[in-house]
Backbone as ProteinMPNN parsed JSONL, in Angstrom:
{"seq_chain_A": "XXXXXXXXXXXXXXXXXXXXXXXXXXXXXXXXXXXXXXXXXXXXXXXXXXXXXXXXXXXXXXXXXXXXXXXXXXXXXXXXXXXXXXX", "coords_chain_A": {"N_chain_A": [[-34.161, -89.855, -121.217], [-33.378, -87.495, -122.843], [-35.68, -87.056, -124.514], [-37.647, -86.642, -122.41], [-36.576, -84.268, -121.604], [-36.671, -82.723, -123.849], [-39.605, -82.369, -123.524], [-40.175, -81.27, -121.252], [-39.228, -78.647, -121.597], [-40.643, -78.03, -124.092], [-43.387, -77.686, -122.985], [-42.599, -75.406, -121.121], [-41.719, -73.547, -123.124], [-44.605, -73.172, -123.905], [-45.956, -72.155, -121.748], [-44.558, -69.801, -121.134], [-45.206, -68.492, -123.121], [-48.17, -68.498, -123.027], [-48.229, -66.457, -120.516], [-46.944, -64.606, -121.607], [-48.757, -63.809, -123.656], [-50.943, -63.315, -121.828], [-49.935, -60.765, -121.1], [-49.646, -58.77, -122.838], [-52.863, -58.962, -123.782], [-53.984, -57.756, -121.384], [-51.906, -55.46, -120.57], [-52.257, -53.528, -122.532], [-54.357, -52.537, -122.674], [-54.706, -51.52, -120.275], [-52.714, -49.17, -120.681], [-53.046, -48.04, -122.614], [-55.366, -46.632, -121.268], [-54.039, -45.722, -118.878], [-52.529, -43.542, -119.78], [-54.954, -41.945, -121.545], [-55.777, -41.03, -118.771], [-53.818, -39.245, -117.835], [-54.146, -37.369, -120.046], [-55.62, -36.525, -119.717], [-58.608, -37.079, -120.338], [-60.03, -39.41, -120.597], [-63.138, -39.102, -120.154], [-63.704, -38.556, -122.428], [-66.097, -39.8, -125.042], [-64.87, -40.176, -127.394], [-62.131, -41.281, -127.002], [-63.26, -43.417, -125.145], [-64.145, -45.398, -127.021], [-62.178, -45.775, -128.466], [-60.36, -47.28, -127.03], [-61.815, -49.266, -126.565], [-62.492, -50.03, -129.159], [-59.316, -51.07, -129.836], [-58.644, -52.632, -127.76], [-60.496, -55.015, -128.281], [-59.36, -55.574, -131.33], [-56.872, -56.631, -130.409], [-57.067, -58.261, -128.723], [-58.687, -60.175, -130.747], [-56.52, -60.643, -132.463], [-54.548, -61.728, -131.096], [-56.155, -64.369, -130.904], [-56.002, -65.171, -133.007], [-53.159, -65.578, -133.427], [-52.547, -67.269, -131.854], [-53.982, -69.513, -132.555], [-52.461, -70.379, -135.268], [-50.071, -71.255, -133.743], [-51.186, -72.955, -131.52], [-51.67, -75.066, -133.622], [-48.995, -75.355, -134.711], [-47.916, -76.374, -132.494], [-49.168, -78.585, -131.615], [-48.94, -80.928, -133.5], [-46.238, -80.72, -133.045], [-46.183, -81.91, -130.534], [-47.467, -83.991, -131.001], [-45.931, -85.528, -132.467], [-43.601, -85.901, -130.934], [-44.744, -87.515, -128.66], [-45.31, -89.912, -130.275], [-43.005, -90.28, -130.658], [-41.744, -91.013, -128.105], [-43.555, -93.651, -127.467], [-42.313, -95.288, -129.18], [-39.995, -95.774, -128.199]], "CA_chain_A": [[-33.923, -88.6, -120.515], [-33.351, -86.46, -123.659], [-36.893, -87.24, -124.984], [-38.129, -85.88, -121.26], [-36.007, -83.167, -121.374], [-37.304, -81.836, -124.944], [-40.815, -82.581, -123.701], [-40.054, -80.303, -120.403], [-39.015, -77.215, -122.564], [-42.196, -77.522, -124.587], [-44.161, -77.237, -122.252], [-42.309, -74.294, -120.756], [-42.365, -72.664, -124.094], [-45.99, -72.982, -123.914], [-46.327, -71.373, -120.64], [-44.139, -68.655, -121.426], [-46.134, -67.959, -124.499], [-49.086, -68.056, -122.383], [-47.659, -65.643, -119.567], [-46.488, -63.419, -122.358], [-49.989, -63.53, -124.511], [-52.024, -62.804, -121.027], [-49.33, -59.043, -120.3], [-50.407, -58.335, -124.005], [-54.219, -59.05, -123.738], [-54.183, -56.783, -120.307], [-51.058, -54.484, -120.726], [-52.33, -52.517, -124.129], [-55.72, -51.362, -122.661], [-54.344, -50.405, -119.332], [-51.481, -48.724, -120.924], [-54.379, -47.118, -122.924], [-56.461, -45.904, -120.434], [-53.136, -44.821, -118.461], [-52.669, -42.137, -121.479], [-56.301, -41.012, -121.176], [-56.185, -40.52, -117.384], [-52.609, -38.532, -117.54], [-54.09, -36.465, -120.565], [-57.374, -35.975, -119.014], [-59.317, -37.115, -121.878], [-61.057, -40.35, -120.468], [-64.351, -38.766, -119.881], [-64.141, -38.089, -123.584], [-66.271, -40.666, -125.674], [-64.097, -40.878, -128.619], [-61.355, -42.146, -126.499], [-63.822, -45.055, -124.48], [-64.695, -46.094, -128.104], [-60.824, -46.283, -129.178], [-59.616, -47.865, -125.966], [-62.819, -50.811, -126.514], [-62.251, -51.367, -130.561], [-58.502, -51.551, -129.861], [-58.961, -53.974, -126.918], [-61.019, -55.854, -129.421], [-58.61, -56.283, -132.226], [-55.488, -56.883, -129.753], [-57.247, -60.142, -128.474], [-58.479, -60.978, -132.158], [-55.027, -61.29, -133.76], [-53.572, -62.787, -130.599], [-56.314, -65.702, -131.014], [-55.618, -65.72, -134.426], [-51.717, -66.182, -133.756], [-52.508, -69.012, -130.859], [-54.636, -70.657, -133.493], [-51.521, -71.09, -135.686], [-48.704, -71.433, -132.605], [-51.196, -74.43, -131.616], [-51.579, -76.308, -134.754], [-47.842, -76.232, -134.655], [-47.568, -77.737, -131.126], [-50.269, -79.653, -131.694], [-48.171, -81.279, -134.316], [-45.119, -80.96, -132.531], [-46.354, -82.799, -129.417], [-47.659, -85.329, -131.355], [-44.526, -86.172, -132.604], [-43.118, -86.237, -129.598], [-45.728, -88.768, -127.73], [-45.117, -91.128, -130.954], [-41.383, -91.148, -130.428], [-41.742, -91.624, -126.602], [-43.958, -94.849, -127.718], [-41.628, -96.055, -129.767], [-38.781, -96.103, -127.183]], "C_chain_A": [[-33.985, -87.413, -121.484], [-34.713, -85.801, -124.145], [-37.735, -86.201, -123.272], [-38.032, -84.68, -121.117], [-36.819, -82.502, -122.707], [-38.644, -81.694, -124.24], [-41.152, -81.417, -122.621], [-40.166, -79.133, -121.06], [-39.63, -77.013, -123.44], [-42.656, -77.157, -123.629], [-43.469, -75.76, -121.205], [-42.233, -73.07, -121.754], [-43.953, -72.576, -124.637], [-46.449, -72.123, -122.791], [-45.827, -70.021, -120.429], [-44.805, -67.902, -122.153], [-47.488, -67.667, -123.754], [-49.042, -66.42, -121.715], [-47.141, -64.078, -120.845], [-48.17, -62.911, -123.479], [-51.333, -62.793, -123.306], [-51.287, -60.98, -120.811], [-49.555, -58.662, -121.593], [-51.899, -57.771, -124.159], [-54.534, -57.709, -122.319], [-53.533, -55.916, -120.398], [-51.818, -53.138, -121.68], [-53.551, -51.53, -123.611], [-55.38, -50.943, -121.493], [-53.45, -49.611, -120.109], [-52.526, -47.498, -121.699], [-54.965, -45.953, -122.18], [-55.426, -45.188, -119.486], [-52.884, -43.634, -118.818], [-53.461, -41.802, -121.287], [-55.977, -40.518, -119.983], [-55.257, -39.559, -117.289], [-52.959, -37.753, -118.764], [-55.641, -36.089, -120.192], [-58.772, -36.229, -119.95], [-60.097, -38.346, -121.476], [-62.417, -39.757, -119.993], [-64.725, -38.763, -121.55], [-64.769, -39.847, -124.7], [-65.707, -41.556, -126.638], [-63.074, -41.601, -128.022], [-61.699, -43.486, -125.591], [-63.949, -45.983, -125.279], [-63.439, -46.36, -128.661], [-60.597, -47.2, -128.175], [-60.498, -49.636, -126.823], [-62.311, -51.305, -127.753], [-60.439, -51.9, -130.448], [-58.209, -52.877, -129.19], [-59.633, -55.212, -127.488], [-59.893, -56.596, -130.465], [-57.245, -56.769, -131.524], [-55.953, -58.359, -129.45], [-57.93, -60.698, -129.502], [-57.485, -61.257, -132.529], [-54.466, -61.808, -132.277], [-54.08, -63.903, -130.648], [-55.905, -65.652, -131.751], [-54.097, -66.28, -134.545], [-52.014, -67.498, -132.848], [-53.294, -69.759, -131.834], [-53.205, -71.079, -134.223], [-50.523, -71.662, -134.964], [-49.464, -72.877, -132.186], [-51.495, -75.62, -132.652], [-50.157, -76.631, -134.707], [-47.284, -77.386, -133.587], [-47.946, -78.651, -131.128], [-49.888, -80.903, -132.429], [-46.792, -81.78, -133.61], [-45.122, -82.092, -131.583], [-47.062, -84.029, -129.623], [-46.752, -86.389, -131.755], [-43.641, -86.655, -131.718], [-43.216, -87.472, -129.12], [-45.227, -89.798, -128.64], [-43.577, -91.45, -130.967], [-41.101, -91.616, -129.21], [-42.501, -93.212, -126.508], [-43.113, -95.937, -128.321], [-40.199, -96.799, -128.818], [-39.056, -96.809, -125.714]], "O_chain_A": [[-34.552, -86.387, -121.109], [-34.96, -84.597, -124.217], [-38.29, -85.111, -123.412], [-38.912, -83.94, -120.676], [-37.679, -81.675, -122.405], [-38.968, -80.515, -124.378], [-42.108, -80.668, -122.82], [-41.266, -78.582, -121.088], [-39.506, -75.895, -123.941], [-42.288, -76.037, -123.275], [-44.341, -75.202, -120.539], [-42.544, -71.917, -121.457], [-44.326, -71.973, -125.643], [-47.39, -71.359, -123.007], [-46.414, -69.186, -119.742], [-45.013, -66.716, -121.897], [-47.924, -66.524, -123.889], [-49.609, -65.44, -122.2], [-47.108, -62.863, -120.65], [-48.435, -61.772, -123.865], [-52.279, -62.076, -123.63], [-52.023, -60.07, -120.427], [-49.846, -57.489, -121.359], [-52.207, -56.631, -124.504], [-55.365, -56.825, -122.522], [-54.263, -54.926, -120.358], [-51.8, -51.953, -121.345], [-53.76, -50.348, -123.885], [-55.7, -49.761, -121.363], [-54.257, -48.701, -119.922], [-52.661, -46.33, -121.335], [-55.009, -44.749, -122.43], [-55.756, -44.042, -119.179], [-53.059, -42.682, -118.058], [-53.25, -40.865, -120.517], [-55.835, -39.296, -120.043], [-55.683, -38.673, -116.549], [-51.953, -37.069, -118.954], [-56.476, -35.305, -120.642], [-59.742, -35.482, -120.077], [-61.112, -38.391, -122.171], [-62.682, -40.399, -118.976], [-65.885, -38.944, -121.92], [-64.002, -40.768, -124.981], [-65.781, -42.768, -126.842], [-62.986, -42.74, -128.481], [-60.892, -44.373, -125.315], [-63.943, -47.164, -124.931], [-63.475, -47.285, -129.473], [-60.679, -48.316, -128.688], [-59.99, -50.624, -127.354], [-61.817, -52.426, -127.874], [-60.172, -53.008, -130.913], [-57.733, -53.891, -129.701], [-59.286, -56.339, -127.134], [-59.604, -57.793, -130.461], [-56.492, -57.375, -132.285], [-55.384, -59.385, -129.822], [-57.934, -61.924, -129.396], [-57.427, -62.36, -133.073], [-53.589, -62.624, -132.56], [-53.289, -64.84, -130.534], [-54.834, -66.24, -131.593], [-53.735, -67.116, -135.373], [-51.687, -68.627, -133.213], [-53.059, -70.964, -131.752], [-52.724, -72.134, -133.807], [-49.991, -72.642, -135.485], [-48.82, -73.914, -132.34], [-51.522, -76.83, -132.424], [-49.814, -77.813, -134.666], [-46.69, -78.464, -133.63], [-47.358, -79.659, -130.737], [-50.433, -81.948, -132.073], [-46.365, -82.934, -133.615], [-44.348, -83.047, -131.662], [-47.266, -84.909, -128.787], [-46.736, -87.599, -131.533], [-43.024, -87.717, -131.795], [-42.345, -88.339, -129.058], [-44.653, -90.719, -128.059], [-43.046, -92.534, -131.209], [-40.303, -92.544, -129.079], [-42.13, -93.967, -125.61], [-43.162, -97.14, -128.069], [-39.676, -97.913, -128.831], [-38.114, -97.049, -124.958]]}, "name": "protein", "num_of_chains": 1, "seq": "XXXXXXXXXXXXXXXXXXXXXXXXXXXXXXXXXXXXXXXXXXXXXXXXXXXXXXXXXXXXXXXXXXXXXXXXXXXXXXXXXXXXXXX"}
């Protein structure tokens, strides 16, 4: 039961992490383009070309953190499976 129970609350800290990495990936460039439209400035080029490279590097470094967050799980939940075998 304990072993179940840890294995539950991974996987809900995976889905959280998800759920929180997708209002990141979408939040930043609306939130963006919100700011342009309320300073009147989205027509203006320089701000289509900030909004895009920021939108760019916001979902580069969040793969780059899910690359390390799943080597650890990846790890973690292996550990797991081999103690659930054992028992």
């Amino acid at each position: 039961m304990r072993l179940t129970l840890k294995g539950l609350l991974f996987e809900a800290a995976l889905f959280i992490r998800f759920i929180i990495k997708a209002l990141i990936v979408i939040g930043v460039p609306l939130i963006l383009i919100y700011i342009a439209i309320f300073l009147g400035i989205i027509e203006n080029s320089f701000v289509e070309i900030t909004i895009w490279i920021t939108t760019g590097i916001v979902i580069l470094l969040i793969s780059y953190i899910n690359g390390i967050f799943e080597a650890f799980f990846a790890n973690y939940r292996y550990k797991l499976f081999k103690k659930a075998e054992q028992t």
